[in-house]
C-alpha positions as CSV (number, residue, x, y, z in Angstrom):
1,X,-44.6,44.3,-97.3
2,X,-42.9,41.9,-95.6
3,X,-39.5,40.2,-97.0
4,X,-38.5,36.8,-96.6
5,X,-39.5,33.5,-97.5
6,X,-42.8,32.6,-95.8
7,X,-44.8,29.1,-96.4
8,X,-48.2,28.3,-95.2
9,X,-50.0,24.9,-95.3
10,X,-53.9,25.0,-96.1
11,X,-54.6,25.8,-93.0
12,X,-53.3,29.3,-93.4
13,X,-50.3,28.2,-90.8
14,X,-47.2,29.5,-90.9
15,X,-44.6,26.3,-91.7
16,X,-41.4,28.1,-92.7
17,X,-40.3,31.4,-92.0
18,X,-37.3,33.6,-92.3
19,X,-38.6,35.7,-88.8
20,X,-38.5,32.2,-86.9
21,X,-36.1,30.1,-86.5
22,X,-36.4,26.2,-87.0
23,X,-35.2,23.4,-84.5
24,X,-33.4,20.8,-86.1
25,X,-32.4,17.5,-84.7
26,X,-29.2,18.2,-83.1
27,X,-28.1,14.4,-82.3
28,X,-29.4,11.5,-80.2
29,X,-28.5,10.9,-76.6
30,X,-26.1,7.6,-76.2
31,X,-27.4,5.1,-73.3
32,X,-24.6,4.8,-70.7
33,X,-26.3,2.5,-68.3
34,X,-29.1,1.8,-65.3
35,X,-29.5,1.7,-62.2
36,X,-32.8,-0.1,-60.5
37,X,-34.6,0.8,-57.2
38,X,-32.5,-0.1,-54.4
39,X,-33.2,0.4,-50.7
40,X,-35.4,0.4,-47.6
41,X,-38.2,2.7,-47.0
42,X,-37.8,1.7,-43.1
43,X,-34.4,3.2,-42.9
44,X,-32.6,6.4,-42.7
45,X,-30.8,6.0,-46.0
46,X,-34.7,4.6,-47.1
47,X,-35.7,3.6,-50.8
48,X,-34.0,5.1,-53.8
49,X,-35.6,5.2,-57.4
50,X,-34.4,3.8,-60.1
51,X,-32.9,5.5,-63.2
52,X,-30.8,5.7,-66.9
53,X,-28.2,8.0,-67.6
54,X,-27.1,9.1,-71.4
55,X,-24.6,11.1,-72.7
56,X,-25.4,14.0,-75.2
57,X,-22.3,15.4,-77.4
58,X,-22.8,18.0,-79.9
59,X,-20.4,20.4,-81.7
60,X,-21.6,23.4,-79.8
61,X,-23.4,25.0,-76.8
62,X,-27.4,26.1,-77.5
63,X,-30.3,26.1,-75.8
64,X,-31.3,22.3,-76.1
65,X,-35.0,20.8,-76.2
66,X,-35.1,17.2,-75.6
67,X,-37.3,14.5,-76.9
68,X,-38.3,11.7,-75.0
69,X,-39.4,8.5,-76.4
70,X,-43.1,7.0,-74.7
71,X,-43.8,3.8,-75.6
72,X,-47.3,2.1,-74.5
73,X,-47.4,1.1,-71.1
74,X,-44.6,3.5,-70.0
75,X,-44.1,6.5,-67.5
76,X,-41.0,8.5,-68.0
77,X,-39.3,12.2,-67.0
78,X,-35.8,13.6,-67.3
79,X,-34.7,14.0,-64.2
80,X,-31.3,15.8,-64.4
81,X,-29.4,17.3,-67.4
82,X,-25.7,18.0,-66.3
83,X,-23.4,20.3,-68.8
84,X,-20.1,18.5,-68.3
85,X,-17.9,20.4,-71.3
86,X,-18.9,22.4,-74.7
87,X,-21.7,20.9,-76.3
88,X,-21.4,17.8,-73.5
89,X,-24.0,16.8,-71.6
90,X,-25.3,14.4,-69.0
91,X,-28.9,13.8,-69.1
92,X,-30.5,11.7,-65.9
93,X,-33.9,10.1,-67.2
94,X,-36.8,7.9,-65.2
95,X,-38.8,5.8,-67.0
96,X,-40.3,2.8,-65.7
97,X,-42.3,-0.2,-67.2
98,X,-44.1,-2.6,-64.5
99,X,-41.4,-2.4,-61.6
100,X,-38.6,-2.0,-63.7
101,X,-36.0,0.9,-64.8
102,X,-36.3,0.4,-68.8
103,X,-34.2,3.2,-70.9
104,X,-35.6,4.4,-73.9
105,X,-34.7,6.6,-76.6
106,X,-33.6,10.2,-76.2
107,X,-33.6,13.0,-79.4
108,X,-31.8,16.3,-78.7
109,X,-33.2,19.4,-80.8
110,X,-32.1,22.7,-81.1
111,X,-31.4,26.2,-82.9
112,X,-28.8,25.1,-86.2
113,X,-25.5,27.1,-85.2
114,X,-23.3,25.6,-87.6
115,X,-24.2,25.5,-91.4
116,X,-24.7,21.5,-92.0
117,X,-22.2,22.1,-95.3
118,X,-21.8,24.0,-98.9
119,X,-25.2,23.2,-100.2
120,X,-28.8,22.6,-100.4
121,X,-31.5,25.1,-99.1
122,X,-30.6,27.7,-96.0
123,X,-32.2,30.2,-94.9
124,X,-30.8,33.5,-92.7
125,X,-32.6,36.3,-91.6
126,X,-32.4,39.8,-91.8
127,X,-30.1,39.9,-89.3
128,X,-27.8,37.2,-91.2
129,X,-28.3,35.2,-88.7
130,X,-28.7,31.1,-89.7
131,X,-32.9,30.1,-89.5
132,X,-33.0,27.1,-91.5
133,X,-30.6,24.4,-93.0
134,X,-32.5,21.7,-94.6
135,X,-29.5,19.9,-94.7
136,X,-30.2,18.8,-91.5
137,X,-32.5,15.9,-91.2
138,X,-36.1,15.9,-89.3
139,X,-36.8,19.0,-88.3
140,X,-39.3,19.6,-85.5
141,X,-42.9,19.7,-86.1
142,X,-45.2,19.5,-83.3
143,X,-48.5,17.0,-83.6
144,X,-50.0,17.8,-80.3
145,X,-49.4,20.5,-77.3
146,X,-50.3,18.5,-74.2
147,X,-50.8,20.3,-70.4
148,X,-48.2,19.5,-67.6
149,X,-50.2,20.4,-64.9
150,X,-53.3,18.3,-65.7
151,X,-52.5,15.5,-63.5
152,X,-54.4,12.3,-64.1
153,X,-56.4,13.5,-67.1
154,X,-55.8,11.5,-70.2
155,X,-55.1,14.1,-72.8
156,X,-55.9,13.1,-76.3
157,X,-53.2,13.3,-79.1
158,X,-53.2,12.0,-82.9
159,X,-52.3,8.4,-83.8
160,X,-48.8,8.2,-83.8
161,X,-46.7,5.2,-85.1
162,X,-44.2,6.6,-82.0
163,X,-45.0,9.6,-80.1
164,X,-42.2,11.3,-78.1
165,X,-42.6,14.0,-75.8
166,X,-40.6,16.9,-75.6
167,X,-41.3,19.3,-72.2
168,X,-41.2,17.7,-68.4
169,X,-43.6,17.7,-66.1
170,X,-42.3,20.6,-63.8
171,X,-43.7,18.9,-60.3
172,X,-42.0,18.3,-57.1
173,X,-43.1,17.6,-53.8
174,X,-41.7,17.0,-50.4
175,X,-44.7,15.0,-48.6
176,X,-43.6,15.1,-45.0
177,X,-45.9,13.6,-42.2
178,X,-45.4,12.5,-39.0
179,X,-45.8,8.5,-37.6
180,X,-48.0,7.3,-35.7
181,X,-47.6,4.2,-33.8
182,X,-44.2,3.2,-32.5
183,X,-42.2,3.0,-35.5
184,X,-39.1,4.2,-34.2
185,X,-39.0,7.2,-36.6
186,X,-40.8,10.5,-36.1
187,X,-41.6,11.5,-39.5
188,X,-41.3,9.6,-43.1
189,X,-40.1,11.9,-46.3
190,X,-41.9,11.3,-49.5
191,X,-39.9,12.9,-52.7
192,X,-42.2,13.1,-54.9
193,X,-41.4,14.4,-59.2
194,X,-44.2,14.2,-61.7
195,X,-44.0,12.2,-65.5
196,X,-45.5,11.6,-68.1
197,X,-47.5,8.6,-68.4
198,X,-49.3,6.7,-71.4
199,X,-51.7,4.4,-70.9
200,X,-53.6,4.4,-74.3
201,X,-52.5,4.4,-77.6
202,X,-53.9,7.9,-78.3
203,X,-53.4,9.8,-75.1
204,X,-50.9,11.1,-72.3
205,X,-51.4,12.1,-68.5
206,X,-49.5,13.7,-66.0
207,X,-48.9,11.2,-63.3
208,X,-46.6,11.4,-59.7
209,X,-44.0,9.0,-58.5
210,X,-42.2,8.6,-55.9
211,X,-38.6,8.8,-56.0
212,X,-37.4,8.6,-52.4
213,X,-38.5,6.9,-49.6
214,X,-36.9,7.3,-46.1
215,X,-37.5,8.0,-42.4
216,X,-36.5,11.0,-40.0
217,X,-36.2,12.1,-36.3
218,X,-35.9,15.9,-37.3
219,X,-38.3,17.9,-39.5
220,X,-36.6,17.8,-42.4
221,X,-37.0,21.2,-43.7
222,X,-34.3,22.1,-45.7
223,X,-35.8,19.3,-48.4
224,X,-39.2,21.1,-48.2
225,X,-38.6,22.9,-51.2
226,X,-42.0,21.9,-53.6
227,X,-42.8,23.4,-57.0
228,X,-45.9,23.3,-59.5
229,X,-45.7,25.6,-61.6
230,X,-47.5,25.6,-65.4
231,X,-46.5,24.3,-68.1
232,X,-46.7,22.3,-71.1
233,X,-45.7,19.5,-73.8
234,X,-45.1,19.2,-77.2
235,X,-46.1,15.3,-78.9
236,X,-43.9,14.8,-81.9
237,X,-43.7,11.8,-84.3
238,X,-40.5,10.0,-83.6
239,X,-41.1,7.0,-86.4
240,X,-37.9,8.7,-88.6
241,X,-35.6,9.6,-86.0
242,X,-32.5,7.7,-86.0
């Protein structure tokens, strides 16, 4: 017989456990500032994407899941996540409303290493090993796993007051082709990173942008480096974060 705390919903789910452990909202990521689309897809240098950058500081380094907020009429991926100390991080986000660089809000969750205080209800495995602190605020519960490789398929998920996502869309793609005509340049260099897009109130999609947009005499083939591999999402319900 097992032993441990275990609680199921009526749907015979597992919702707390002593053999799993929870992800707890670790802190929010602070806005630092953006930086629009800038450039000339003609030139060399060419046409740079936009994008936010935020600052993440916790008390302590774990594996770190972050939630992106989606608002209607947005696309949106995080781009670059930088460790730059214990617990100290970075984080490079696009996210784009019409033409413009908008930032929105970013949740960080992870694995509680540190007991939130003296009391209240905390759970540790057999192992003694911290599983739950529900001194912690809003802990995670998915609403919706959502595919990251179905790209331009509007994948349904429940009516949300503020869905965020947490889980990027893992694509990248160097789209090299040559010129024709007599443009000056033999070949133009498409970077392009998938995001997530969502264009109804009860569904996402996978879309591509590109981020960089420049031209070349030479093959460029050290950039040729593309990548699509599977993965997914998780939708949560971001109403009561902070």
């Amino acid at each position: 017989m097992p032993v441990g705390l275990q609680i199921v919903n009526a749907n015979g789910e597992f919702t707390v456990s002593t053999d799993a452990k929870f992800l707890h909202l670790l802190g929010k990521a602070v806005y630092q500032s953006t930086t629009q689309a800038s450039g000339d897809s003609n030139s060399m240098v060419g046409w740079q994407g936009g994008y936010s950058t935020y600052r993440l500081s916790i008390e302590y380094d774990t594996t770190i899941y972050m939630a992106m907020d989606l608002p209607l009429g947005y696309l949106g991926s995080i781009t670059g996540m930088d460790r730059i100390g214990v617990g100290e991080y970075i984080i490079t986000v696009f996210c784009t409303y019409g033409n413009s660089q908008v930032p929105v809000d970013m949740w960080a969750f992870g694995f509680a290493e540190v007991p939130s205080g003296n009391y209240g209800l905390q759970l540790f495995n057999s192992q003694q090993q911290l599983v739950a602190d529900f001194g912690y605020s809003n802990h995670l519960f998915p609403r919706a796993r959502v595919n990251a490789q179905s790209v331009g398929v509007d994948q349904a998920i429940p009516a949300l007051a503020r869905p965020a996502i947490i889980g990027m869309v893992s694509y990248y793609w160097a789209d090299i082709y040559p010129n024709g005509g007599s443009t000056g340049w033999s070949y133009t260099y498409n970077q392009i990173i998938g995001c997530w897009a969502r264009w109804t109130p009860t569904s996402l999609r996978v879309s591509r942008i590109v981020r960089k947009t420049s031209q070349k005499n030479d093959f460029p083939s050290d950039d040729f480096a593309n990548t699509d591999t599977p993965s997914f999402g998780f939708v949560i319900e971001a109403a009561n974060l902070p």
